[in-house]
C-alpha positions as CSV (number, residue, x, y, z in Angstrom):
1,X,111.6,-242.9,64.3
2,X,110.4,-245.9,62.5
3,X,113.1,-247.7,60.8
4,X,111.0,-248.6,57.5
5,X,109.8,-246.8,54.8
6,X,107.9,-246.6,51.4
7,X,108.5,-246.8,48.0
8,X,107.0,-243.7,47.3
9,X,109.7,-241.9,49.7
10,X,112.8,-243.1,47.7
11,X,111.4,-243.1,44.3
12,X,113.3,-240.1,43.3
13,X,116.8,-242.1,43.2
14,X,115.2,-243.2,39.8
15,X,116.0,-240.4,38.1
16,X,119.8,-239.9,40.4
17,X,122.7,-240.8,38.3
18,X,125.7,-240.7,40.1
19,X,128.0,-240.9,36.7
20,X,126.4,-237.3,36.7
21,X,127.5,-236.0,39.4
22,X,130.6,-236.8,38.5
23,X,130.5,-235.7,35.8
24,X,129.6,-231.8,37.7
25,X,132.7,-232.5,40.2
26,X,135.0,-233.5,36.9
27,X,133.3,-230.0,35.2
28,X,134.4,-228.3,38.7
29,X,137.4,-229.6,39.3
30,X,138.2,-228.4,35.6
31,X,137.1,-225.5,36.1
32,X,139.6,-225.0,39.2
33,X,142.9,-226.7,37.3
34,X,142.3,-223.7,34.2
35,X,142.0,-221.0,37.2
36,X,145.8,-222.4,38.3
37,X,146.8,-222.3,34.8
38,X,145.7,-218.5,34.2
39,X,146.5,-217.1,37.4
40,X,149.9,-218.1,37.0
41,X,150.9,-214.9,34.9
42,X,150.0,-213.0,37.2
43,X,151.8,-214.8,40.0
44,X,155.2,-214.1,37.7
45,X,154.0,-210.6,36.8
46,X,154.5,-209.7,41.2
47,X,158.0,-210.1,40.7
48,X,158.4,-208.4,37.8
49,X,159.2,-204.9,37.4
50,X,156.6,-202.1,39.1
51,X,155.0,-198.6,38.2
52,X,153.2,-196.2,39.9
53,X,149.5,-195.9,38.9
54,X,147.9,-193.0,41.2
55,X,150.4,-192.2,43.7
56,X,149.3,-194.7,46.9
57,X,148.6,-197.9,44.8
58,X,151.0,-200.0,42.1
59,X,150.1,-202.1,40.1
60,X,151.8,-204.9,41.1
61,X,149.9,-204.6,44.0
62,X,146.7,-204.5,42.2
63,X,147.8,-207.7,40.0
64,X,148.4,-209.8,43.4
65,X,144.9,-208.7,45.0
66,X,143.5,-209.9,41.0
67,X,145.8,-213.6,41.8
68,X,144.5,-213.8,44.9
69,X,140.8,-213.7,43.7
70,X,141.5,-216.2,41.2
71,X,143.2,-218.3,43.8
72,X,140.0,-218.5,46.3
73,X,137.5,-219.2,43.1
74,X,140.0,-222.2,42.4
75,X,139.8,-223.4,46.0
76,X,136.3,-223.0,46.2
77,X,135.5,-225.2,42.5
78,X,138.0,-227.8,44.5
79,X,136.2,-227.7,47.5
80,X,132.9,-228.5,45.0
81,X,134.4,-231.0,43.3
82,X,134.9,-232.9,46.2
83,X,131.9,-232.6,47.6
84,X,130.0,-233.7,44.8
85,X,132.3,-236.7,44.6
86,X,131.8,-237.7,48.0
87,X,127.7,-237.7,47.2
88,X,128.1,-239.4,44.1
89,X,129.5,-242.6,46.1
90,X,126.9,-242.0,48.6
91,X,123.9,-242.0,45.7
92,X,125.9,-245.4,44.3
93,X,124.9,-246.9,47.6
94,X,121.4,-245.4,47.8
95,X,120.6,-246.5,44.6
96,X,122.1,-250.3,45.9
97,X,119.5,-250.1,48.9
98,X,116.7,-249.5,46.4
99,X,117.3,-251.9,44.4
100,X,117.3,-254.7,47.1
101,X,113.8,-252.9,48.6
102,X,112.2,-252.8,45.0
103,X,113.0,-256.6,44.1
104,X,111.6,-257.3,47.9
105,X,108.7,-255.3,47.1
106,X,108.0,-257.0,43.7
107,X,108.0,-261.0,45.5
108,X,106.0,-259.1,47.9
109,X,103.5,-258.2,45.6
110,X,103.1,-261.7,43.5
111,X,102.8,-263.0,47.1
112,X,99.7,-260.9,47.5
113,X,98.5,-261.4,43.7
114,X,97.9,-265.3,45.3
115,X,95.3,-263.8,47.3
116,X,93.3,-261.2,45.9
117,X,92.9,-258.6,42.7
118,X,92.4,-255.1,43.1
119,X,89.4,-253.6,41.9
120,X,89.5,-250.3,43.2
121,X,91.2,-247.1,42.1
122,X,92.6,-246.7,45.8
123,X,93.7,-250.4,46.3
124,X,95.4,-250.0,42.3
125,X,97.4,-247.1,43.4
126,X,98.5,-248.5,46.7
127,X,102.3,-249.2,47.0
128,X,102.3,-253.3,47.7
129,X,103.6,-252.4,51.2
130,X,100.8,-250.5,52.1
131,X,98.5,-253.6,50.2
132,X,100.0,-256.0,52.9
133,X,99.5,-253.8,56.0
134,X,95.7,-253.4,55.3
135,X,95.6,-257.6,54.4
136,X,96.6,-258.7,57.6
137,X,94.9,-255.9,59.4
138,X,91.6,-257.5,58.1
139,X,89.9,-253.9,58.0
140,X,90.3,-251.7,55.3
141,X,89.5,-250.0,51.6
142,X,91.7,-254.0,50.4
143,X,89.0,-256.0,51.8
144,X,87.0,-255.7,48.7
145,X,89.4,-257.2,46.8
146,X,88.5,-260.5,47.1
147,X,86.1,-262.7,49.4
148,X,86.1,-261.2,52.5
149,X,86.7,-264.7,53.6
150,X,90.1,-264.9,51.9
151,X,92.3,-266.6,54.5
152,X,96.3,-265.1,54.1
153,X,97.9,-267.1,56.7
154,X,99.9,-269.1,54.8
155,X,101.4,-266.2,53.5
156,X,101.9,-264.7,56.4
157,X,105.1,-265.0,57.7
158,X,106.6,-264.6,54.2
159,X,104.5,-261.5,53.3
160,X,105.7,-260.0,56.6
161,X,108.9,-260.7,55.7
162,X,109.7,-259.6,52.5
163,X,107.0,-256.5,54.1
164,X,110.2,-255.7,56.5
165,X,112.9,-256.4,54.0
166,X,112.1,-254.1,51.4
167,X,111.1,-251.2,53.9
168,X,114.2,-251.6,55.3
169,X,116.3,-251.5,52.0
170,X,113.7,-248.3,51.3
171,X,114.6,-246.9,55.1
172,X,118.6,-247.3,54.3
173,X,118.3,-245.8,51.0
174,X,116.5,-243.2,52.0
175,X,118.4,-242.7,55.3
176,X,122.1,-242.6,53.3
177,X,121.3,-240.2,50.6
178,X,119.6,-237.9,53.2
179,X,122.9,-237.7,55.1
180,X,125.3,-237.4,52.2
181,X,123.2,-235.0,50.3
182,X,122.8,-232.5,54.0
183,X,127.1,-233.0,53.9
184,X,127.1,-232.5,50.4
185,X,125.0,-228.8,50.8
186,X,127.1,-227.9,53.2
187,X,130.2,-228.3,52.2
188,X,129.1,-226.5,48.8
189,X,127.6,-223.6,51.1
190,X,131.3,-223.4,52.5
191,X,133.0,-223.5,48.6
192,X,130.5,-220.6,47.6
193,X,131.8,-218.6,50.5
194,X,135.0,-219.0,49.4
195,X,134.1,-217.5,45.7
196,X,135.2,-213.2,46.1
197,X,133.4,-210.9,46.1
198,X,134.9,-208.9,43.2
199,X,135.3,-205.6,45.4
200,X,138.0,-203.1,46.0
201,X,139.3,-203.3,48.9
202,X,141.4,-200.2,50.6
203,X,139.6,-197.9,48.2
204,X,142.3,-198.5,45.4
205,X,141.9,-197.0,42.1
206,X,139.2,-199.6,40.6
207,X,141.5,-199.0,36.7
208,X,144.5,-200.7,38.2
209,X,142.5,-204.0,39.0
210,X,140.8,-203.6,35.6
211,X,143.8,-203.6,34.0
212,X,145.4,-206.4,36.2
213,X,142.5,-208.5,35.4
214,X,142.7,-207.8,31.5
215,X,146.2,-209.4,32.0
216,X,144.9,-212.4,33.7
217,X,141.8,-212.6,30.5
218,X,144.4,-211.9,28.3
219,X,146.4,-214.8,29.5
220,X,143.1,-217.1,29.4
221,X,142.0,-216.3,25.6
222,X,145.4,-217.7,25.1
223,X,144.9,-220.9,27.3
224,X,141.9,-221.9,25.3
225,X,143.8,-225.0,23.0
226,X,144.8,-226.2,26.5
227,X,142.7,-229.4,27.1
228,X,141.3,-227.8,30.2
229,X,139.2,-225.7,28.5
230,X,136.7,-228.5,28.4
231,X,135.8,-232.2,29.2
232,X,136.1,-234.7,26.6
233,X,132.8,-235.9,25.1
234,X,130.7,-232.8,26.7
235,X,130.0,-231.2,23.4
236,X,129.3,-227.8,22.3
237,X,129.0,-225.2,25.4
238,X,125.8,-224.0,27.1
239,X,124.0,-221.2,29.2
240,X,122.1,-223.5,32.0
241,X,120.0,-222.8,34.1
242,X,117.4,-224.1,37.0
243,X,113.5,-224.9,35.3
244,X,111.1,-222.3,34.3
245,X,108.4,-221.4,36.8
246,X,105.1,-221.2,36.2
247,X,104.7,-217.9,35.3
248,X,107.3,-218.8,32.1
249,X,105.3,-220.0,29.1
250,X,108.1,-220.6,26.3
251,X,111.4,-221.9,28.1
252,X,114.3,-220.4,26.7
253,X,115.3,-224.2,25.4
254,X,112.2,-224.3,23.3
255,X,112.4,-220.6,21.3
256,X,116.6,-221.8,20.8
257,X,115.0,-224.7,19.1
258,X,112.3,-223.2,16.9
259,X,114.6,-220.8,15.8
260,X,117.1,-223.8,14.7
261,X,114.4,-225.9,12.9
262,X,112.8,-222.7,11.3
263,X,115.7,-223.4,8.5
264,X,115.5,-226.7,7.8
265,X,113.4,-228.4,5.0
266,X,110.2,-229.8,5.9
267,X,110.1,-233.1,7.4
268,X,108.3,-236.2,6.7
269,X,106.0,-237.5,9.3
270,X,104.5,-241.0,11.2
271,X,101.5,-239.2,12.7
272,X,98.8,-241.0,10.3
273,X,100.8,-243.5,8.9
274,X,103.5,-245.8,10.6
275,X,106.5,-247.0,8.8
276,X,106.0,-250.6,9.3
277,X,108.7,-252.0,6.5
278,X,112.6,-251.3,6.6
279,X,112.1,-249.7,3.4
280,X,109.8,-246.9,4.9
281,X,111.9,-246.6,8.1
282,X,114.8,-245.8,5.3
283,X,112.4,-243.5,3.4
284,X,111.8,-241.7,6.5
285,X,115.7,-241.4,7.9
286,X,116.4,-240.4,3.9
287,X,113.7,-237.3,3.6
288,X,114.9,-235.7,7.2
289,X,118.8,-236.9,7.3
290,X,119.6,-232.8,7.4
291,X,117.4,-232.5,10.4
292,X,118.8,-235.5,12.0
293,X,122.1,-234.4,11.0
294,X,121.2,-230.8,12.9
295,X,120.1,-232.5,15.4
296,X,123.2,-234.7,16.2
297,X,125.5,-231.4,15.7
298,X,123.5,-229.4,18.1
299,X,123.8,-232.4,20.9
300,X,127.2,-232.9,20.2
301,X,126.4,-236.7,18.9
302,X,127.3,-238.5,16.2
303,X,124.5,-238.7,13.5
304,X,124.3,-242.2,13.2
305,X,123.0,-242.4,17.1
306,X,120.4,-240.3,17.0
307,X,119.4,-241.6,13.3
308,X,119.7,-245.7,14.7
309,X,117.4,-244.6,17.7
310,X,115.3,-242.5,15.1
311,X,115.3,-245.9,12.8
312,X,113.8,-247.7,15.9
313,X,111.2,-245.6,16.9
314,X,109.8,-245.1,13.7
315,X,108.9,-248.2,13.0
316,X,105.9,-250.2,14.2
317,X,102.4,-250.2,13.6
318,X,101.5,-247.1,15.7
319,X,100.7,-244.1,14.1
320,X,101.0,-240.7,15.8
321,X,97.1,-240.1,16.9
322,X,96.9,-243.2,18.5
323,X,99.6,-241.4,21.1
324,X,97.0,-238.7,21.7
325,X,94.2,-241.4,22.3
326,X,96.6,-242.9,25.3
327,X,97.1,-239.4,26.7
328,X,93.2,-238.3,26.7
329,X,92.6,-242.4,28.1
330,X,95.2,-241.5,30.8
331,X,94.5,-238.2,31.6
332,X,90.9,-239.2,31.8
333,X,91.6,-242.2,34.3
334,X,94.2,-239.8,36.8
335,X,91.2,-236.7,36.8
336,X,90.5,-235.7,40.2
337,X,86.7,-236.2,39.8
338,X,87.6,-239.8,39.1
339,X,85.3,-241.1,36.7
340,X,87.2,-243.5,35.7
341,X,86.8,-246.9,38.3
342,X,90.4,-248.3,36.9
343,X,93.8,-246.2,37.7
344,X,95.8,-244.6,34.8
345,X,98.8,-247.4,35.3
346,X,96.2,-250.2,35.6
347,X,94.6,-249.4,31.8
348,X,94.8,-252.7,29.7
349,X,98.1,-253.0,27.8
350,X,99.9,-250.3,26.6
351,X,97.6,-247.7,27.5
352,X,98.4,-248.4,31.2
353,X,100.7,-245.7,32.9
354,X,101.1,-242.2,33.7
355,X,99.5,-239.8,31.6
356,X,103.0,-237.7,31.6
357,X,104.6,-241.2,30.3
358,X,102.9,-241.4,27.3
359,X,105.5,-240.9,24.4
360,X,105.0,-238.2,21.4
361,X,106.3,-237.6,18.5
362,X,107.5,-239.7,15.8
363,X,111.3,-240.6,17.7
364,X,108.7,-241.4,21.1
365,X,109.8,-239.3,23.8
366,X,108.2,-239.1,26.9
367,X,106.2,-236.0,27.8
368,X,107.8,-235.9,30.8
369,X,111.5,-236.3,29.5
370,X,110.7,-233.7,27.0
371,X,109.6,-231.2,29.7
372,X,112.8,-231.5,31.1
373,X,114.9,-231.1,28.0
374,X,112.7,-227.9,27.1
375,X,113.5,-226.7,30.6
376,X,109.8,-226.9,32.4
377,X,109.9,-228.2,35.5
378,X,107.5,-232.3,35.0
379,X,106.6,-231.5,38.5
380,X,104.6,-228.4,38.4
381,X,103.7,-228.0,34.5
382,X,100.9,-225.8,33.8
383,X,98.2,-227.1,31.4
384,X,99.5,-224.7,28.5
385,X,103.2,-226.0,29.1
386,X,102.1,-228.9,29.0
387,X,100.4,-228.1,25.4
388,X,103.5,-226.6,24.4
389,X,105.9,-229.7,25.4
390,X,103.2,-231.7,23.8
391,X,103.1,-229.6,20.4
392,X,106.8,-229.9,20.4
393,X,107.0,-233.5,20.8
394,X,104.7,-234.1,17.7
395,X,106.6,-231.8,15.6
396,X,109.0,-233.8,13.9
397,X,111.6,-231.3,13.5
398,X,111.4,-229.7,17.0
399,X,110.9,-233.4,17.7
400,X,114.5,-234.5,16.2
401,X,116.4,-231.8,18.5
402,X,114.3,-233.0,22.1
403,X,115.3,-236.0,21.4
404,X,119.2,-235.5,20.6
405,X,119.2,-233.3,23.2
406,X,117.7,-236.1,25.4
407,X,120.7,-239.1,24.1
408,X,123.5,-236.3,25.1
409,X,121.9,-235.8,28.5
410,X,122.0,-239.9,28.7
411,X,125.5,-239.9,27.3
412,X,126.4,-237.3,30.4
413,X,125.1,-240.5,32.7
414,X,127.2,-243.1,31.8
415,X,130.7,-244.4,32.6
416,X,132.4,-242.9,29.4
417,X,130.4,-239.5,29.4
418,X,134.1,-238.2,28.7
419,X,134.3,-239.7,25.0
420,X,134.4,-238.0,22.2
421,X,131.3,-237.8,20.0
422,X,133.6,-239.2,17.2
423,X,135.1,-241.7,19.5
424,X,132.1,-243.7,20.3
425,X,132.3,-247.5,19.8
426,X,129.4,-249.1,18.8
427,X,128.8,-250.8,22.0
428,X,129.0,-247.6,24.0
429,X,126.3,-246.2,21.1
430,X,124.3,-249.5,22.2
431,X,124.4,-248.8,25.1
432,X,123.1,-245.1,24.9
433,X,120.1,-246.7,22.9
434,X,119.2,-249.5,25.4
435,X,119.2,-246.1,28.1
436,X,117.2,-244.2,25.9
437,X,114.5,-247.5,25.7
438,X,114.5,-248.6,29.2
439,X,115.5,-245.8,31.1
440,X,116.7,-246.8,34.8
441,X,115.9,-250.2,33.7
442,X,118.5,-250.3,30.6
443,X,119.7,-253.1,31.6
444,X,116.4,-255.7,31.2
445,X,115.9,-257.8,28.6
446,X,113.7,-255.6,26.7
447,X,116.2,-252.1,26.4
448,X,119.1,-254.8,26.0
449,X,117.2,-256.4,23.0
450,X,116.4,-252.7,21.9
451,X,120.1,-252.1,21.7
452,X,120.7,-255.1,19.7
453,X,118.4,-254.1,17.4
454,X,119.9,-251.0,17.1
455,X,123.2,-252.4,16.4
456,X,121.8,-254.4,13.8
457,X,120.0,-252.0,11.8
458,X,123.1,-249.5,12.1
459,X,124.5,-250.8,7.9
460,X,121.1,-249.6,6.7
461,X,120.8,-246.4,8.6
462,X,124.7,-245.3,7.7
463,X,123.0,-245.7,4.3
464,X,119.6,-244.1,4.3
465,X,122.0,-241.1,5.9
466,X,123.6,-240.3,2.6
């Protein structure tokens, strides 16, 4: 087995947070500290004082068969929890490995940029790995990229190094997430098959464990002020679920937010004209503070976040149609026919990319992200899910919502995912901004002057929100 490997076959640590998954063992292991708590009563209620309920069975009896279900459910959200944190430092270390191959990869490929330009679609979309392999092969579709003269020896032993350095990084990354997440699957396999079965067993009388469960839910409705009840900083409570297929036109995500915004006043909008002035970006936070201020309660945010982030992505000099111009230039450069002679991500400026990167809407989301927050799956979207996701992104209400929805699910990624909406410092809110800019790179100067900006404008938007 060859000990490299390719950008392309880590790429999906990108999108891994391992603050996340965390966050799912802290939501399990929750989960199994309030199944202690509530099974308690019923581990009192077996010394207690016993009836008869049909002549073979008491209830006692039927109360410890209800503890002892409640007692393999907690061992098996324990035996989750763990698990999950055990692939969460595993994913920390990935994510290390691909870090070291992608800066490897990007001296690697203003090494090659001394030596030739690619000029066709094939040799664009090629992985700067695979670039160098067909260079020093001499034979190739790369060899029109320059003069087939071009001499690249004396980049040679450099270009095969940093070649072997970041394949390697790619080959560990990929080889240490592999093995955690095959440890992690099993040992959460083993913690489902500890979860009953909710069946009778010995053909009791199926009232007396009724009733010795209403105990038990009688006990929990009377739990819920206990802290456990839920994490700190998660937010309002809800039904999730794996993506929509195909088959699945309207996600379940997207009819819960129509049916919000369907109440709220009408909202201004950027699509023709761009608020390009501080005093239009306030005009523009003013007319939709209540739907921003939806928007926030629904994600569990505090307004002023999603209004700063709203502040900054309103502004500019970009009005809404030219966002459907970069899609149709993109979609047009990545169609199979390939009529196009330059690839999607090599367009000029800032119509270079993916076509499901381009941003919608007047707070820019990417179609892609908003997919995901509607529930499609941005693998395997249909063209009229696509339209949909798209439709919803230009919608400035539906647009407000996707977008809050999209800061709480960056919120859940970061160190202090447990923090109380309310609780936020405004470096934590920054921080959330600079995510929502720069996504996995957050941390450039570019999301970091984003956040600043942010922080800056925060007075003004505090005001244009009342």
């Amino acid at each position: 087995m060859s000990s490299l490997s390719y950008h392309k076959d880590v790429q999906f640590l990108e999108e891994c947070s391992p603050p996340l998954v965390e966050r799912n063992a802290a939501e399990f292991r929750r989960l199994r500290d309030l199944l202690v708590q509530v099974g308690e009563p019923a581990r009192r209620a077996e010394t207690g004082t016993q009836w008869q309920s049909d002549g073979s069975h008491t209830y006692t009896g039927r109360l410890a068969e209800a503890r002892q279900l409640v007692t393999h459910m907690a061992e098996g959200y324990d035996k989750a929890a763990s698990a999950l944190n055990a692939y969460a430092v595993a994913l920390t270390t990935a994510k290390s490995h691909y870090g070291n191959g992608k800066r490897s990869e990007r001296a690697l490929a203003a090494l090659i940029g001394t030596k030739g330009t690619a000029i066709t679609r094939t040799a664009q979309e090629a992985e700067p790995m695979q670039q160098w392999e067909d260079m020093r092969a001499t034979t190739g579709f790369l060899d029109g990229l320059a003069e087939l003269t071009m001499d690249v020896d004396d980049i040679r032993d450099e270009a095969n190094r940093l070649h072997d350095a970041a394949g390697g990084d790619f080959h560990l990354a990929k080889t240490v997430e592999q093995e955690a997440r095959s440890t992690c699957v099993h040992a959460l396999k083993q913690a489902y098959e500890l979860l009953p079965e909710f069946k009778l067993k010995g053909g009791g009388s199926r009232p007396d464990l009724y009733a010795a469960m209403a105990d038990i839910r009688r006990e929990a409705a009377e739990a819920r002020t206990s802290p456990l009840t839920h994490l700190p900083g998660s937010g309002p409570k809800r039904e999730m679920s794996g993506p929509v297929g195909p088959d699945t036109l309207i996600s379940p995500q997207l009819q819960d937010i129509r049916m919000r915004v369907a109440g709220l006043p009408d909202a201004a909008d950027t699509y023709w004209m761009p608020n390009f002035t501080d005093g239009m970006r306030a005009d523009w936070i003013s007319q939709n503070k209540e739907i921003l201020r939806a928007a926030a309660a629904h994600a569990g945010l505090p307004e002023d976040l999603v209004a700063g982030v709203a502040w900054q992505e309103v502004g500019g000099f970009q009005p809404g149609f030219a966002d459907d111009l970069t899609g149709a230039l993109r979609e047009q450069a990545e169609a199979p026919w390939g009529l196009s002679p330059i690839a999607a991500k090599n367009l000029p400026d800032r119509l270079g990319g993916a076509s499901d990167e381009t941003s919608y809407g007047p707070i820019a989301i990417q179609l892609r992200r908003g997919a995901e927050v509607l529930g499609y799956d941005p693998q395997h979207l249909t063209e009229q899910q696509r339209g949909l996701v798209e439709q919803a992104l230009q919608d400035p209400k539906q647009n407000a919502f996707i977008a809050g929805a999209y800061l709480a699910q960056i919120k859940a990624e970061t160190s202090f995912a447990d923090v109380p909406a309310d609780q936020l410092t405004e470096a934590q809110k920054r921080e959330i901004a600079a995510r929502y800019n720069g996504g996995p790179y957050w941390d450039l100067g570019k999301a970091q002057g984003y956040g600043d900006r942010f922080v800056d404008d925060l007075g003004r938007v505090k005001e244009a929100m009342r």
